[in-house]
C-alpha positions in Angstrom: 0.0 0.0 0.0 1.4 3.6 -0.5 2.0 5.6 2.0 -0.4 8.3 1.1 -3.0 5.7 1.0 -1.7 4.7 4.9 -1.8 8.6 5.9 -5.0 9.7 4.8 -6.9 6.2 6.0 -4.9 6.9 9.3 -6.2 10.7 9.5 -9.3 9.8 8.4 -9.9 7.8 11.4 -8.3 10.0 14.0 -10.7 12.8 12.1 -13.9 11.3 12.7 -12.8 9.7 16.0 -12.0 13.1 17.0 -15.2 15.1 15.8 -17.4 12.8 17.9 -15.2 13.2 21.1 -15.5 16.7 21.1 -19.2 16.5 20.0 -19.5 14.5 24.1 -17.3 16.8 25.3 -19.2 20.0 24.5 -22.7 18.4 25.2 -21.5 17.1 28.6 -20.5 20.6 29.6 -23.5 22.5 28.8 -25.2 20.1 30.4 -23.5 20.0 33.8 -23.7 23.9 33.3 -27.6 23.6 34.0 -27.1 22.3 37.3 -25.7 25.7 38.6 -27.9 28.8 39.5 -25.1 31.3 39.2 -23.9 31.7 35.6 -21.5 34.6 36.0 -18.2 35.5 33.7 -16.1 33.5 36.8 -18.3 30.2 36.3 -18.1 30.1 32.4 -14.2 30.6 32.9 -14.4 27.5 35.1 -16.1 25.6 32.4 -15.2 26.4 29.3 -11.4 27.7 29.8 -10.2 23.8 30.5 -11.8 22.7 27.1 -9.7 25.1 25.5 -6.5 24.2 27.1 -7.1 20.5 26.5 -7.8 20.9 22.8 -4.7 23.3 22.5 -6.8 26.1 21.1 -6.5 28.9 23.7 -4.2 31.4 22.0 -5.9 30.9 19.0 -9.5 31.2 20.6 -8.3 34.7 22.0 -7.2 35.8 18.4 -10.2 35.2 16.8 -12.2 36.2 19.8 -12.3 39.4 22.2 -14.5 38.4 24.8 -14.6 35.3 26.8 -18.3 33.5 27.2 -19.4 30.1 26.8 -21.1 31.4 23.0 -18.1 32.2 21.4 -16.0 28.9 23.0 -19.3 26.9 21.4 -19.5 28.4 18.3 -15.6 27.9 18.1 -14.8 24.3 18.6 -18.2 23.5 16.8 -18.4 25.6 13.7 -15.1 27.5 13.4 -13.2 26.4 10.2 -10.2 28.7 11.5 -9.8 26.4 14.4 -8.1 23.2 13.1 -9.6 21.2 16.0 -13.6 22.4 15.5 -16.3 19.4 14.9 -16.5 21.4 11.5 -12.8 21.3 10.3 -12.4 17.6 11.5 -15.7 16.1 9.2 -14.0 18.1 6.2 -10.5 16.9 6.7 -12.0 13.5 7.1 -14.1 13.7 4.0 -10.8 15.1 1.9 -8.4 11.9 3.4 -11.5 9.7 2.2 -11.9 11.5 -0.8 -8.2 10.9 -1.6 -8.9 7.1 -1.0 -12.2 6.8 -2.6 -11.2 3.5 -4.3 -9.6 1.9 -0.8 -12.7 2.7 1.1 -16.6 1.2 0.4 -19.1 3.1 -0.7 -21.1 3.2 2.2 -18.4 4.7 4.3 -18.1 7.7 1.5 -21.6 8.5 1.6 -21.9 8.2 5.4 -19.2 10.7 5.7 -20.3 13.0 2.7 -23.7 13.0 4.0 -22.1 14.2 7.5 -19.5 16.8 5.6 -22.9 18.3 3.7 -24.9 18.3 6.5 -22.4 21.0 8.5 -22.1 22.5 4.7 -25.7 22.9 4.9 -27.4 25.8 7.0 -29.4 23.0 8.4 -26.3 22.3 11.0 -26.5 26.0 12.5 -30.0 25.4 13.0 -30.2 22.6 14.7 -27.9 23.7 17.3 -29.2 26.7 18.1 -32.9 25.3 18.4 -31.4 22.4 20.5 -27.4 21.6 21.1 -27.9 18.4 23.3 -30.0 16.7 20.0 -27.3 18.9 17.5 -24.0 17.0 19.1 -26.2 13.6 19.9 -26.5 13.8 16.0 -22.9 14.5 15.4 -22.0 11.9 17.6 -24.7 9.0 16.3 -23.3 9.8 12.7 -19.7 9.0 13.5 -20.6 6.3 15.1 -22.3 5.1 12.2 -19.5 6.2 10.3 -17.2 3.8 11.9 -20.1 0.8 12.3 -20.5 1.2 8.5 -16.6 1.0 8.1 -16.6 -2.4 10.7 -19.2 -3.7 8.1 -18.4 -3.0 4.8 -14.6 -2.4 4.6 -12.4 -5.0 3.8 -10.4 -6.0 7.2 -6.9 -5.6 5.0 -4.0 -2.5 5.7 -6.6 0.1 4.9 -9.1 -0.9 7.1 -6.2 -1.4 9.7 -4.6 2.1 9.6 -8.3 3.3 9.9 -8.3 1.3 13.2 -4.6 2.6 14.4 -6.1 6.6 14.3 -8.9 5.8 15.6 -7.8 4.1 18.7 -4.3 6.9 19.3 -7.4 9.4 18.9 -9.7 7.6 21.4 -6.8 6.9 24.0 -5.8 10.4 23.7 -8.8 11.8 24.3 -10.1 10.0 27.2 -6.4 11.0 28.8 -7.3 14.4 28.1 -10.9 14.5 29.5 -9.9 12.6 32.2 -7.3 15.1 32.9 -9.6 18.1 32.1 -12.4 17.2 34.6 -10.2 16.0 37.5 -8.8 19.6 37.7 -12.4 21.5 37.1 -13.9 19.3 39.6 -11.4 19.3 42.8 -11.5 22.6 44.1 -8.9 24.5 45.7 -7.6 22.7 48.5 -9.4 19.5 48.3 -7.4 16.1 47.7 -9.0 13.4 45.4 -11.4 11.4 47.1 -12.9 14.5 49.3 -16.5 15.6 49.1 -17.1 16.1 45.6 -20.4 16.2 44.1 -21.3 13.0 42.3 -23.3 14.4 39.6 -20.2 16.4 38.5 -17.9 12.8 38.3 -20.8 11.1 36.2 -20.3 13.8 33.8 -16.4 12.5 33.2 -18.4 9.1 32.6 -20.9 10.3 30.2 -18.0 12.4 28.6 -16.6 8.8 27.4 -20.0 7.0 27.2 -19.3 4.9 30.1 -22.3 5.8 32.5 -23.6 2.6 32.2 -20.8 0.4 31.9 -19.5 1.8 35.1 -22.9 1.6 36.9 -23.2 -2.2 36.1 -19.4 -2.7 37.7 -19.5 -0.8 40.5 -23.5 -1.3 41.2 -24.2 2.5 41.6 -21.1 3.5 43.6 -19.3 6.3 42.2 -16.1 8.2 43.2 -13.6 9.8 41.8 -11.1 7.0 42.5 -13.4 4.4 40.6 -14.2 7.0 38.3 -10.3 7.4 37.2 -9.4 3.9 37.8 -11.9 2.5 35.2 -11.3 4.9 32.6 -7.5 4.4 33.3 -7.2 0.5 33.7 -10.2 -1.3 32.9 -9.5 -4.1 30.4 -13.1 -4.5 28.5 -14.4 -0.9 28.4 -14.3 0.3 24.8 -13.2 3.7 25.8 -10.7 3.2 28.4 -6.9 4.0 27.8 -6.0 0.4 28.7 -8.5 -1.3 25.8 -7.3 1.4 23.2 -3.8 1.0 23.7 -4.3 -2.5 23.4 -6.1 -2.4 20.4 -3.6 -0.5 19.0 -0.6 -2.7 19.6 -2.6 -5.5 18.2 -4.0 -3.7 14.7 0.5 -2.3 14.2 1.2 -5.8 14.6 -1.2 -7.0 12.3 0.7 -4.3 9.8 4.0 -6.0 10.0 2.5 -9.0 10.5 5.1 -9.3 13.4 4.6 -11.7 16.4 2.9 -9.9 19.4 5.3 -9.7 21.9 7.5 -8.5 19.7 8.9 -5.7 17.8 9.8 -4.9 14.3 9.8 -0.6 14.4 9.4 1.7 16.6 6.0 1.8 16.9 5.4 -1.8 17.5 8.3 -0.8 20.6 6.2 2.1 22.1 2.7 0.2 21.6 4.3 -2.7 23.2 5.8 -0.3 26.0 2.9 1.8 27.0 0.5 -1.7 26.7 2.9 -3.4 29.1 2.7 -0.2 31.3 -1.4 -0.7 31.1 -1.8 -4.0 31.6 0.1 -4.4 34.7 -1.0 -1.0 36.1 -3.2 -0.6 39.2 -5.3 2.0 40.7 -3.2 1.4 43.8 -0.4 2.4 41.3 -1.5 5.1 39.2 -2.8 7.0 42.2 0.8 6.7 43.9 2.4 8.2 40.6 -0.2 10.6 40.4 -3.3 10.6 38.3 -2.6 13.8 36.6 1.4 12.9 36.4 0.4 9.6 35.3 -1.7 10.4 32.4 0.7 13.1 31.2 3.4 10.4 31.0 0.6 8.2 28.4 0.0 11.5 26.8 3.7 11.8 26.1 4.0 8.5 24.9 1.1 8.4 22.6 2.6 12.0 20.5 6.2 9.8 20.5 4.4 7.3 19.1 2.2 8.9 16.4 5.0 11.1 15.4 7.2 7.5 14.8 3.7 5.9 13.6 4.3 8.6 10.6 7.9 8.2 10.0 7.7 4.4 9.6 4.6 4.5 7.6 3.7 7.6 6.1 6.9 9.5 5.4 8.2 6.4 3.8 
């Protein structure tokens, strides 16, 4: 395969991957936002500010943008085609990479994804969200889903299909370390240590950010904490979402490029996947927690940029 093709299936799944992740993120917070009476500058600073910083977009938000309000941080990482991170920009550079590999792809997943590219193209998308964001970003999110269902289904499971699967899962891992990160800091105020008396409703939002509310209900049988919170998203072998399953979907799909034996190690990303899913597997809470959750998941952020950036030089730069 050449490595254009391997580039633009790879960013085509990170793309989409990435649109529906901040599609949860965004809904989650306006919706947590309801639960408080006050709704002064301070509180949408609280709120919004962290999304910013974890999607890397704060200086360029302020550029674009004089004032500061929870409007102009919505319309920004939804519609903004000047902000390379905005649900808007991802569909469209997702819809060029599949457009570039129209004949690797099926036709299902092209018209799935040019269906989702008109639809934001349309003024149909503006709409919507302003009559109603939580159904706007629950149709976002249902139409990558089906996106990547449709690409499960109809796409031949050979190297495309399998760099598809590699940018999806560095995507997903990435950004459940992120939101993990993100709502651990906006929810443990000012001199309080994790595992002190904060609100429940606000943790539940960190699940529902990752579409594990129920998974994590049926586990833990209604008991939720911020360490059990962390833990599952961090460690938990069978959640889709979790860093642990993602990282260890990954090492298997860059194995399956090589076709090198899993335990071992051909290039350097099969040495980093094989690393940081080593790290996973034998990690506990007991462990993380000791490390430190937000030193811990800054360490697997690291990783995961060292290992896209060799993921590219092996593959895509070739």
């Amino acid at each position: 395969m050449l490595s254009r093709v391997g580039d633009s299936t790879y960013w085509m799944g990170r793309y989409i991957e990435r649109a529906e992740n901040n599609a949860r993120l965004l809904d989650v917070n306006v919706q947590m936002l309801l639960d408080f009476e006050s709704r002064g500058v301070e509180t949408e600073r609280q709120f919004w500010g962290p999304i910013l910083s974890t999607l890397e977009d704060t200086e360029l938000f302020h550029h674009l943008h004089e004032e500061f309000t929870a409007a102009a941080v919505l319309d920004y990482v939804t519609f903004e085609r000047r902000n390379p991170n905005s649900i808007n920009s991802c569909i469209n550079h997702a819809r060029e990479n599949a457009r570039a590999v129209r004949d690797q792809i099926s036709s299902e997943m092209w018209e799935q994804i040019n269906a989702l590219w008109l639809y934001f193209r349309d003024t149909s998308a503006g709409r919507d969200f302003r009559a109603n964001s939580h159904e706007f970003f629950d149709k976002v999110t249902y139409a990558s889903q089906l996106i990547q269902g449709v690409t499960d289904a109809t796409m031949t499971h050979s190297e495309a299909w399998r760099f598809v699967q590699a940018g999806k899962f560095i995507e997903r891992a990435d950004s459940t370390t992120r939101i993990l990160d993100l709502k651990y800091h906006i929810l443990l105020p000012s001199g309080e240590q994790v595992g002190g008396n904060v609100d429940i409703s606000q943790w539940m939002s960190v699940l529902r950010s990752c579409s594990g509310m129920e998974a994590y209900l049926k586990i833990r049988q209604g008991d939720v904490t911020p360490w059990g919170v962390a833990s599952f998203l961090v460690c938990h072998a069978e959640f889709p979402r979790s860093i642990r399953f993602c990282v260890d979907r990954l090492d298997e799909v860059l194995h399956l490029i090589s076709a090198t034996e899993e335990g071992r190690f051909r290039n350097e990303p099969e040495r980093l996947s094989g690393l940081l899913r080593s790290q996973l597997d034998y990690a506990t809470p007991d462990s993380v927690f000791r490390h430190g959750l937000h030193e811990y998941l800054d360490g697997v952020q690291e990783q995961l940029i060292r290992l896209d950036l060799a993921f590219h030089d092996t593959y895509c730069a070739y």
